[in-house]
N, C-alpha and C positions, 0 to 999 in steps of 0.2 A: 475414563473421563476424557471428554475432548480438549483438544486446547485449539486458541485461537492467536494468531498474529496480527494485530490492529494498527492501520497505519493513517496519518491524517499529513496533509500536503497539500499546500496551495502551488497551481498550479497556473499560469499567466496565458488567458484564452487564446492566445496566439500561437500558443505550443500546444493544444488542446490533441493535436494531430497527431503530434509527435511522442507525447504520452500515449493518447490510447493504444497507438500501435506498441511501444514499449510493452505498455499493461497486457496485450492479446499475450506478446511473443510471453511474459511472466504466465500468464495464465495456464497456457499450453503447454512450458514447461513444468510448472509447479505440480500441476496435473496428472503429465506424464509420469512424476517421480513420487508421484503417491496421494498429494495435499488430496481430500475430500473434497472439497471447495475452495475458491478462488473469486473473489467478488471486487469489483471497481465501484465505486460509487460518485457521480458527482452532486455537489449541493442543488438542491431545490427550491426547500423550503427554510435557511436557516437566516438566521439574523445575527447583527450585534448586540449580543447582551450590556447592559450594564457595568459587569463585572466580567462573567464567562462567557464566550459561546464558540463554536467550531470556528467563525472567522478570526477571533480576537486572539487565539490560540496559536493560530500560524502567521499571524501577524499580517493577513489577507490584504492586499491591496487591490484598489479600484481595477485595476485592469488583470484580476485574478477570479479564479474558481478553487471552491476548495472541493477538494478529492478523500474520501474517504475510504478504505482499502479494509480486504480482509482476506483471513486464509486459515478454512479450519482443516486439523488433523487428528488423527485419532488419540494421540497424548503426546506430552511434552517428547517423549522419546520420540515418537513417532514422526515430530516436528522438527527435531533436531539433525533426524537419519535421513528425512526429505531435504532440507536447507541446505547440508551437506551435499548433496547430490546436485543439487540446482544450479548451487554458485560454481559447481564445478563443470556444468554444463557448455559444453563447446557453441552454440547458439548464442551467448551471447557474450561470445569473446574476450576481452581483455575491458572489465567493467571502471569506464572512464567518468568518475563521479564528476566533473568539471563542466561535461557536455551530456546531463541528466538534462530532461527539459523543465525541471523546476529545483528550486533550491532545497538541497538537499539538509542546509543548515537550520531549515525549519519545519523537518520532517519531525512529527510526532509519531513513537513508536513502542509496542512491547508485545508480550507474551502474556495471556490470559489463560485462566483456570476458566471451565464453565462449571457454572453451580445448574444452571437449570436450562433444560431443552425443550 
């Protein structure tokens, strides 16, 4: 069964640059160390709900974009034995969460089961 790693982040248009290269260098090595897939997304079409919605969630401000992330592998283990490998990955050196180009304290994140493909 696949699993999936789902990540959501508001991301300030100004660093827009500075993330997507982030994301490439992620992508290339996730890749190499096994991940199936490797997806960046940024918002489109979404709005503020009422109650929910993808901006309200990361607490988006006006001079933000929100980023939707993914990363499927073949099962949890399989997720777990790539993760491993990645963060250990010389590429991206000594991981300085302070100078991320977006707040890292409003990263929404986790691990998914898939029911249906």
């Amino acid at each position: 069964m696949e699993y999936v790693d789902g990540f959501l982040i508001a991301v300030p248009k100004k660093k827009m640059a500075a993330y997507k290269k982030m994301a490439k260098l992620g992508a290339k090595v996730w890749r190499e160390h096994g991940a199936l897939d490797y997806r960046e997304c940024v918002a489109d079409d979404v709005s503020w709900g009422k109650r929910t919605s993808f901006p309200r969630a990361v607490k988006q401000k006006p001079s933000e974009t929100v980023i939707f992330s993914y990363i499927i592998y073949k099962s949890r283990a399989h997720r777990d034995a790539v993760n491993k490998k990645a963060m250990k990955d010389k590429r991206f050196g000594k991981i300085d969460f302070s100078s991320m180009p977006f707040d890292t304290k409003r990263m929404i994140y986790g691990g998914f089961k898939t029911i249906v493909t």
